[in-house]
N, C-alpha and C positions, 0 to 999 in steps of 0.2 A: 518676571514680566508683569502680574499682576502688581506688583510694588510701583512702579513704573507707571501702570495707569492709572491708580491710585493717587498717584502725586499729583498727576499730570493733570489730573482733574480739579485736586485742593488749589492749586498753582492759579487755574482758569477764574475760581475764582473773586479775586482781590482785582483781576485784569478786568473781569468785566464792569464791577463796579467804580471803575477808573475810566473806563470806558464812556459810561451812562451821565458821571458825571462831567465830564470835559464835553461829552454832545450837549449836556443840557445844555450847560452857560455858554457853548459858542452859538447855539442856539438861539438865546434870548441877547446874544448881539449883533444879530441881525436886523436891519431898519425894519419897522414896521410892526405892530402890534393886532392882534385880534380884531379888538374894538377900532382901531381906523379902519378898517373894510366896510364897517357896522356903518361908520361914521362919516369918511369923509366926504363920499356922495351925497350928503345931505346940508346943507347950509344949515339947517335952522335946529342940528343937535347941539343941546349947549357944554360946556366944559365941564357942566357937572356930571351929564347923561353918560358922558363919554368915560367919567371917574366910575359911574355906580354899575358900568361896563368891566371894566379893571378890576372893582370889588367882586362883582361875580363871579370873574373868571378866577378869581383868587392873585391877580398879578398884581394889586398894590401890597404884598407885601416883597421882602428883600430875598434876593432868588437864592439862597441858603437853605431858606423858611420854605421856598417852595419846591426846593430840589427834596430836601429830607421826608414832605407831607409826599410828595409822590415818591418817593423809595419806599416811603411806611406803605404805600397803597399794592406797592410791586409786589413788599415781598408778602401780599395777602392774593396776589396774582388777578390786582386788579388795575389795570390801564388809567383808567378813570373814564370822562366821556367824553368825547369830541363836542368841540366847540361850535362848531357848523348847525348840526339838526340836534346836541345833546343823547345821542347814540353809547351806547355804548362803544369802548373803543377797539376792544377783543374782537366783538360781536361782527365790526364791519370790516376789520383783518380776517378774519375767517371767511367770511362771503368772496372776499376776492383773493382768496392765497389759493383754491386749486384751480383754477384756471393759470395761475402762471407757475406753481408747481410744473401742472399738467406740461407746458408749452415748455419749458427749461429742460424738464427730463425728457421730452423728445428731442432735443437738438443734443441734449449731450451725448445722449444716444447716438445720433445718426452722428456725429464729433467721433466718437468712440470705435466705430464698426469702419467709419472710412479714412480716418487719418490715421489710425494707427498701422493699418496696413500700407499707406501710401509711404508712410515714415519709415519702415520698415525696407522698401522697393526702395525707395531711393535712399537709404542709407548702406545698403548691403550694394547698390550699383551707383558707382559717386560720378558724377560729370559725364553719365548715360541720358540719351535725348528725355527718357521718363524724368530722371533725377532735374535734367534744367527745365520743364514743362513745367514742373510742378514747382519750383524753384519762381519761375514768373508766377503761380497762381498766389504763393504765398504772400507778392510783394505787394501783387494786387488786393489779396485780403486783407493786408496792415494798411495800406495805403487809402482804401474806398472805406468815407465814415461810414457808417452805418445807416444817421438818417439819410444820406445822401441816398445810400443806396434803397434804402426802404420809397424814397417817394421815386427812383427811376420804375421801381417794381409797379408800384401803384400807376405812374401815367403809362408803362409799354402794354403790363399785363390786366388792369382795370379799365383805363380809359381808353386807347387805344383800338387794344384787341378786344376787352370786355370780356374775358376770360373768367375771370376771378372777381371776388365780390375785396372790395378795398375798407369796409370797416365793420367793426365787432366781430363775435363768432359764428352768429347765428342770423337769417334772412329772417323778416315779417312775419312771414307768412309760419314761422319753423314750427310751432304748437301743433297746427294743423298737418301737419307731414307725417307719415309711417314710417318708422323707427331706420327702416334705411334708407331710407331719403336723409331725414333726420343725420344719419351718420357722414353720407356723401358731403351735405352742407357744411357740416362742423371742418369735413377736410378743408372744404373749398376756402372757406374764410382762413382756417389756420396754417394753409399751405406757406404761403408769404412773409408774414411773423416765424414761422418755424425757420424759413429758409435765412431771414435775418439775424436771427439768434445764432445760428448754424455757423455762418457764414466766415467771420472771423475766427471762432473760436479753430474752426477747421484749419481755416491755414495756420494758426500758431502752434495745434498742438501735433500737425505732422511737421513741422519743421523742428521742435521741440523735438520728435521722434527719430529726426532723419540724424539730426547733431548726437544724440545719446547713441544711435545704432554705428555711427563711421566709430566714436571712440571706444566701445567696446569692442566690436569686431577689429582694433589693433591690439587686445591685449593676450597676452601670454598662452591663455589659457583656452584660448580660440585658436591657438596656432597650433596647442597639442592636440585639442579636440581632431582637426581637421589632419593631423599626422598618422593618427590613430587610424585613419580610413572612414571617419565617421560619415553618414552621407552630407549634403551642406544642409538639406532642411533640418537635420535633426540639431546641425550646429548653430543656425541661426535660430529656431525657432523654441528648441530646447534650451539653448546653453546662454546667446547673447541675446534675445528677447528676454527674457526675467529680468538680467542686470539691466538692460536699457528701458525697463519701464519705470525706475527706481523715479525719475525728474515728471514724469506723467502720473505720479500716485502726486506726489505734492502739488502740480496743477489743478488736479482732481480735486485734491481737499479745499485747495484755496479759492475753489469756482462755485465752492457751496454760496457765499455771498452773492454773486452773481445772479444767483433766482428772486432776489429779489430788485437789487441794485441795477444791474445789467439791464433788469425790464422797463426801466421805464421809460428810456427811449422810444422802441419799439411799440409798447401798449400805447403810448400817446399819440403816435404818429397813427397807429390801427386800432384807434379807440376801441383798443379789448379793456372793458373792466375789470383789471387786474391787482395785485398788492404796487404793481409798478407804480399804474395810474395813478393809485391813490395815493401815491406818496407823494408825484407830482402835486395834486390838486391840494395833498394838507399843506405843500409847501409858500401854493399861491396864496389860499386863505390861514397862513401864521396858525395852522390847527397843530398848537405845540403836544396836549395829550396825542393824536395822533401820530405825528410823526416822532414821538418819545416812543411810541408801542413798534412804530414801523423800524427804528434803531432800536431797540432791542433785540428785535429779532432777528435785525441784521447785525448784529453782535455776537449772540448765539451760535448763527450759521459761519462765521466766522471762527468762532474761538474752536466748534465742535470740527472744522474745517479742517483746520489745525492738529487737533488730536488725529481726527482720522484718518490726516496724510501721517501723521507718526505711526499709527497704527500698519496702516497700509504699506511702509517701509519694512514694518517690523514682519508683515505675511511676504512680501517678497524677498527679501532680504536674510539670511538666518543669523548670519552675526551680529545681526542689529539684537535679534530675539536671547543670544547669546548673553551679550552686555547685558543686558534689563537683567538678567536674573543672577550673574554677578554684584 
C-alpha cells in the first residue's frame, strides 16, 4: 500500500507542472493586459508610459522567459507580488483563505450529516412518498443557479423581512461587541452564504447516495445477509452502507477544489472577503502573479483531491488495500 502512495505522489508531480504551465499561457491569452487598466482611462498616457509599464511588470519579454523566471520563483515558494498595490502574493492568499476555508468546511459538513442519510432513506425505500419528495428537492437543487438563488435569499430574508444582514461577515459596529454577541453576528452574516454553498451540493450527493444504495442492496451478498436472519439495520447500515459509500469518497476528494473555485460566486454576491473574491477581482484587474498563486493552489487541492479519494477507496474498500500490496 505504501508502494502505491509513493508512486501516486511521484505521478502528481509532472501533472501539476503541466498544469501551471497550460494555465499560464491560456492565461496570457486572454484580451487585456495590466498596464491597459493603468492606461486606458487616461488620454494623455503615451505609448511609451504604457511600454515602461510592461517593462516593469516584466511582460515585454516572450511568455517562455516569463513562465520559467516565475517557476524558478515557485520552486523557492515564492508567488511574486501582485500587481495591484505590489503586495506580496502569498501574504494576501493567506489573509483571505480561512474565511472561506471556514465557510466550505461548514457546508460540507452540514452536506455530509444530511444527505447521506437522506440518500440512504430513499434508496433502502425506492418510489416511497420520502424517496419522490426528495427526488423533487434534488431536481430543484440542480435546477436553481446559485446566484439566482443567493439574491432571492438576500431580497425575501434581507430586504423584505430584514432578518439577516446581506453583506460581509461582521456588522460596524462588531470591535465593539462582547465576545458573544461577536459570535451571534458572525452567524447571522454567515447563515446565507453557508446555506448557498450547502445547497446544491446537498442535492447531488444524496442523489449520488440514493443510486449507490438501490445498486448495492440488489446484490448477492445482501440477500445472504438478510437469509441469515440478520436484523435490516445491521444489513443496511453494516453490510451495504460501506460499499455504497465507495462514489461519495471520490465526490469528496474531488470537492477539495471547490473551497476555492466554488467560492466565488457566493463571496461576490455576499462581499465576504474571501480566497473566492480575490480571485474574482485579480481576474478584473489582469493581476497575473495572483491569480498564478490562486491556480496553484487550486491545483494542489485538486491533485491531493485525487489522491485522497484513492486513499479513502482504499479505507473503505479492502480489496482495493489488497491490490496495492500485490
Amino acid at each position: 500500500m505504501m508502494r502505491y502512495v509513493v508512486k501516486r505522489i511521484l505521478g502528481l508531480i509532472p501533472l501539476f507542472f503541466g498544469i501551471t504551465l497550460i494555465s499560464f499561457f491560456i492565461m496570457h491569452l486572454a484580451p487585456g493586459k495590466p498596464s491597459d487598466l493603468q492606461t486606458q482611462m487616461n488620454p494623455r498616457v503615451s505609448l511609451e508610459a504604457r511600454q515602461r509599464l510592461e517593462k516593469l511588470y516584466g511582460l515585454d519579454r516572450p511568455l517562455h522567459i516569463q513562465y520559467g523566471k516565475w517557476l524558478i520563483r515557485l520552486m523557492r515558494c515564492d508567488f511574486g507580488r501582485s500587481f495591484t498595490d505590489d503586495r506580496p502574493v502569498i501574504q494576501k492568499i493567506l489573509e483571505r483563505l480561512p474565511i472561506t476555508i471556514f465557510i466550505n468546511l461548514i457546508s460540507l459538513f452540514l452536506i455530509l450529516t444530511v444527505a447521506i442519510p437522506i440518500g440512504v432513506r430513499a434508496g433502502t425505500r425506492p418510489h416511497s412518498f420520502f424517496d419522490q419528495a426528495t427526488t423533487l428537492f434534488v431536481f430543484l437543487g440542480y435546477s436553481v443557479p446559485s446566484f439566482w438563488l443567493a439574491l432571492l435569499l438576500i431580497s425575501f430574508f434581507g430586504i423584505t423581512l430584514g432578518w439577516l444582514p446581506v453583506l460581509g461577515i461582521h456588522s460596524l459596529n462588531y470591535e465593539m461587541m462582547p465576545w458573544y454577541e461577536k459570535i451571534w453576528d458572525l452567524k447571522r452574516h454567515l447563515f446565507l452564504p453557508i446555506f448557498v454553498s450547502a445547497f446544491g451540493g446537498l442535492a447531488g450527493i444524496s442523489r449520488y447516495m440514493r443510486g449507490s444504495m438501490l445498486e448495492v442492496m440488489r446484490q448477492d451478498y445482501i440477500r445472504t445477509a438478510r437469509a441469515k436472519g440478520l436484523p435490516e439495520k445491521t444489513v443496511i447500515y453494516k453490510h451495504a452502507l460501506r460499499n455504497a459509500l465507495l462514489p461519495i469518497v471520490t465526490l469528496l476528494g474531488l470537492s477539495l477544489p471547490g473551497l476555492i473555485g466554488g467560492s466565488v460566486i457566493f463571496e461576490t454576491i455576499f462581499a465576504i472577503p474571501g480566497a473566492g473574491r480575490l480571485f474574482y477581482e485579480a481576474v478584473l484587474a489582469r493581476d497575473y502573479p495572483l491569480l498564478m498563486g490562486e491556480l496553484v493552489i487550486g491545483s494542489v487541492l485538486t491533485l491531493l483531491g485525487n489522491l485522497f479519494a484513492d486513499l479513502g477507496y482504499a479505507a473503505v474498500d479492502p480489496r482495493i488495500r489488497l491490490s496495492g500490496k500485490e
